[in-house]
N, C-alpha and C positions, 0 to 999 in steps of 0.2 A: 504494500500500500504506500501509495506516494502521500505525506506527509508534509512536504513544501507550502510553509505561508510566504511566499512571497505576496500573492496577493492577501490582501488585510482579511478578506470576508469572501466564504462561500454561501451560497444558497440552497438548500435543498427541498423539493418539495415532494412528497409522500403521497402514497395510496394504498388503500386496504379497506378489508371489511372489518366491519365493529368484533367479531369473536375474533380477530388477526392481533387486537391492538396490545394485548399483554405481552406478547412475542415479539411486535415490532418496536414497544417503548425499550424490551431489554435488550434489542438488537442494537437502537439507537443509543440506549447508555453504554453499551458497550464498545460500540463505532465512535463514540464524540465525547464520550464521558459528562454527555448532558442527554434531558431530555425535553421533547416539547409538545406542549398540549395542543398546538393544532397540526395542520396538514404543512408545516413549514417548519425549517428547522434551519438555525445563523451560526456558523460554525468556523474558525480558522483553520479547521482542520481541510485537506485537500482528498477525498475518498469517491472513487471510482464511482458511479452510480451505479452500474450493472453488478457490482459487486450484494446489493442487496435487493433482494426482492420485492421490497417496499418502498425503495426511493426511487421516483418518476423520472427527475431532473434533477442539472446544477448549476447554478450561474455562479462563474468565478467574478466579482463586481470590479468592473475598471471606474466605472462614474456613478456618484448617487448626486442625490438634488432633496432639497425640500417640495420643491414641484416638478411637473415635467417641463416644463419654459428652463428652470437653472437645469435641469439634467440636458435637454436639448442643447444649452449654448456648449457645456462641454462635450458633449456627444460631436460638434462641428471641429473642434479641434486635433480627433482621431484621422489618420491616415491611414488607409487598410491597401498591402499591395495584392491581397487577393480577391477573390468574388466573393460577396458576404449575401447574406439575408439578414433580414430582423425578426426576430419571433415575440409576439407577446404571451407572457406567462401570467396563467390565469391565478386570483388570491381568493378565489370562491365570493368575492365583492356581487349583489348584482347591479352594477354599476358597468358590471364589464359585458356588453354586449359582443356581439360578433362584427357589426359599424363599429363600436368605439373602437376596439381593438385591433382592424384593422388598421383604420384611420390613425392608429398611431404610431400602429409599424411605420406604416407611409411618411411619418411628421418625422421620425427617428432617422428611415434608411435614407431621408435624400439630406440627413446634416451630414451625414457620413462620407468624406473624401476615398472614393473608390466605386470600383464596379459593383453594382448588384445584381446578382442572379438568384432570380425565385426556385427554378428546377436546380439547380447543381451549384449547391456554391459549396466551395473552399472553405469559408468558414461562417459560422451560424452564430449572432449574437442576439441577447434577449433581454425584452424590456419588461420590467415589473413594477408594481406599486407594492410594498410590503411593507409592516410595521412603520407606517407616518412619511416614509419617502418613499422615493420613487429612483429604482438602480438599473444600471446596465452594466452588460458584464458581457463574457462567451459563455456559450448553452452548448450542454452535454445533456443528451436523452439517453435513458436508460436502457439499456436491454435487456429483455426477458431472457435470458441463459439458460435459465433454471427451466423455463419451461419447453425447450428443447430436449434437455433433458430427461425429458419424462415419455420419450419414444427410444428406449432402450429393448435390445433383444430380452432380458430378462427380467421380471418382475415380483413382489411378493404382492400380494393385497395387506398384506398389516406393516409392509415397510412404511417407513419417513416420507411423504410427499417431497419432491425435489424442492416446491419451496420451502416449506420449514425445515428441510436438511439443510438447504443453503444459509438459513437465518441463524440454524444452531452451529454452521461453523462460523458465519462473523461472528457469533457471543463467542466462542471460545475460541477465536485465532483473531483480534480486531486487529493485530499489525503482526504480518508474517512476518516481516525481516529476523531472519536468524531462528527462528521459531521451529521444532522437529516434533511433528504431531504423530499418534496412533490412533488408530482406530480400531479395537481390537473384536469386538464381534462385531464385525465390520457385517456381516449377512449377504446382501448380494448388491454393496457395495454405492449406496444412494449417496451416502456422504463424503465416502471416497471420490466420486465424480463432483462434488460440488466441491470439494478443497484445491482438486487436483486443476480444477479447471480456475481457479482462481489463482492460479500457483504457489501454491502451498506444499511444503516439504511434506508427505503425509505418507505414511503406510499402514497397510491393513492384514486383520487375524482373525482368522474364525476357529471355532473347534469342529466345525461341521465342514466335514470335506466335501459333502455331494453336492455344497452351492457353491464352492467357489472356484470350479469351472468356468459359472453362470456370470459372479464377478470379474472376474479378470476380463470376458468376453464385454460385457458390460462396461469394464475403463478402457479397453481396446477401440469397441465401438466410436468415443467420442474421440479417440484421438491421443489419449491419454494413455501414461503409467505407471505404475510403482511396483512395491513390493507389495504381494498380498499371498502370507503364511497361512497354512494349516497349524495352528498351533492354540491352546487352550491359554490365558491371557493369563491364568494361576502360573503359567511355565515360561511367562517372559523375561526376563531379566536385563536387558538394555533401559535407558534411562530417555525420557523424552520431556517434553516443556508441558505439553498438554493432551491430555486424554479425553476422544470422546466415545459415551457409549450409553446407547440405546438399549438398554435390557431386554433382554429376551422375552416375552408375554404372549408367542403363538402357542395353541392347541400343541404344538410340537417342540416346544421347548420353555415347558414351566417349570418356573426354579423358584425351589421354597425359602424362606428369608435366609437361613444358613449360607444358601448357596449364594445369594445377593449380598450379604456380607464377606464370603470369599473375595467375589468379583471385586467387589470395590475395597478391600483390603489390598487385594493386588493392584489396585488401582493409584490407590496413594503410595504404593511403593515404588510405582513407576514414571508415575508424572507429579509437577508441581503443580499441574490445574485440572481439574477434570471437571466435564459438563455431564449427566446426566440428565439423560431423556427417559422417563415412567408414565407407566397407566398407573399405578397406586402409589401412595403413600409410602417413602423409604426415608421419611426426617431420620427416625429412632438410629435406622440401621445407616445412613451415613455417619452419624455423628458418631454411636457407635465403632466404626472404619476409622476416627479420626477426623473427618473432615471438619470445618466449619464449612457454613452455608453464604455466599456472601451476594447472592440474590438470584431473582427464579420468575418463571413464566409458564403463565398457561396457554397451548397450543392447541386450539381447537380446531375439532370438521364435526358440525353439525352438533349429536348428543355426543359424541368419543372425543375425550380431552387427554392431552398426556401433559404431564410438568419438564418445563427445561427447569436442571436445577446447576448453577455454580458453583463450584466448590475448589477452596485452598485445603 
């Protein structure tokens, strides 16, 4: 993750649905170490937008104004040697019509010293009204990744949705630099592909060998690779930054609290971070493991919730 404040202020603006938003507020404290109660979020920090599955957009801010008349006259003193557009980014105002909004691309791109091109331009800047002024910056639109990823040759029906795999590795990787993750019942490999495509140092372990054929065909598919062991996670012994792990809770692999305090004793003895993802309640027997808890989210589809839970 590129980190560069150079510029003072990024922007970002969000999407989700209401059962999404406990997942996306620990996504966001964990990407920015802040959080925000609406669909916008002000941050110095510099973070990819396709990297998350709930951020839309990002305007990096070059000009702000009290009005748009002070933002326009500096808007006139940029020189662009490529082909630009103007885009206006909506603040959910109803104020902002589809006339006004054009109309003010149009007042923005002809201050602008350079070519404009609507179909193909070079580069893409965007105007907004947010929190009492009005900024322009370059626009970066997000990409759905995640949901590419969800036309893989192999599947389970009780695995991780590619989005909330992808949400639970920014809470527990929000800056790879230098960072060696596991994944160790990795299963058939959902969050392996969402770390790996983010490029993240990551490798994976199952105790069930008859899926992880399915996996590796699965991280081949996109393009991707790593390591991914047959091995029981109790028999790891190497040392990594962060661990994430989905517990077991199919018809074909229920494991009774003993067994879930194994896992996650082996757990704290391999990484200094580990994220857990449950359908039930496991405070007792984390803490029990050692861990503290140092914050957690509910991941919904529909009635079926499971907890992302943090822990040092």
């Amino acid at each position: 993750m590129d980190r560069n404040t150079n510029v003072t202020t990024y922007i970002y603006t969000y999407a989700g649905y209401e059962d999404e938003r406990s997942l996306r507020d620990l996504e966001m404290r964990s990407l920015f170490g802040a959080e925000s109660q609406t669909n916008i979020l002000e941050s110095p920090l510099k973070i990819d937008p396709s990297r998350s599955p709930f951020i839309k957009e990002r305007i990096a801010v070059i000009f702000e104004g009290v009005s748009l008349q002070e933002l326009l006259k500096q808007v006139s003193t940029l020189k662009v040697g490529e082909t630009f557009k103007v885009m206006y980014v909506k603040n959910g105002s109803a104020e902002e019509t589809f006339e006004n909004r054009r109309s003010i691309e149009r007042e923005v791109g002809l201050e602008i010293n350079g070519v404009a091109d609507i179909r193909n331009p070079q580069r893409i800047f965007a105007v907004m009204n947010v929190n009492g002024r009005w900024v322009f910056g370059d626009y970066v639109k997000s990409e759905s990744v995640w949901f590419r990823h969800q036309q893989k040759p192999h599947s389970y029906s009780t695995a991780l949705s590619t989005r909330v795999a992808r949400a639970v590795v920014n809470i527990a990787i929000p800056d790879p630099t230098g960072i060696k993750a596991i994944d160790p019942c990795c299963g058939i490999g959902t969050v392996l592909v969402e770390a790996l495509s983010m490029g993240i140092d990551i490798v994976g372990s199952d105790n069930n060998p008859l899926i992880l054929a399915g996996t590796r065909e699965n991280i081949a598919h996109f393009g991707l690779s790593c390591e991914v062991k047959f091995i029981d996670m109790r028999d790891i012994t190497n040392q990594y930054d962060v661990a994430i792990i989905d517990l077991p809770y199919n018809l074909c692999s229920v494991i009774s609290p003993d067994e879930q305090l194994e896992i996650l004793q082996s757990a704290r003895g391999i990484a200094k971070k580990v994220v857990v993802v449950t359908v039930e309640p496991i405070d007792e027997i984390l803490i029990k493991a050692g861990f503290d808890i140092v914050d957690r989210a509910i991941a919904k589809k529909g009635v079926f919730s499971r907890e992302v839970i943090v822990c040092k």
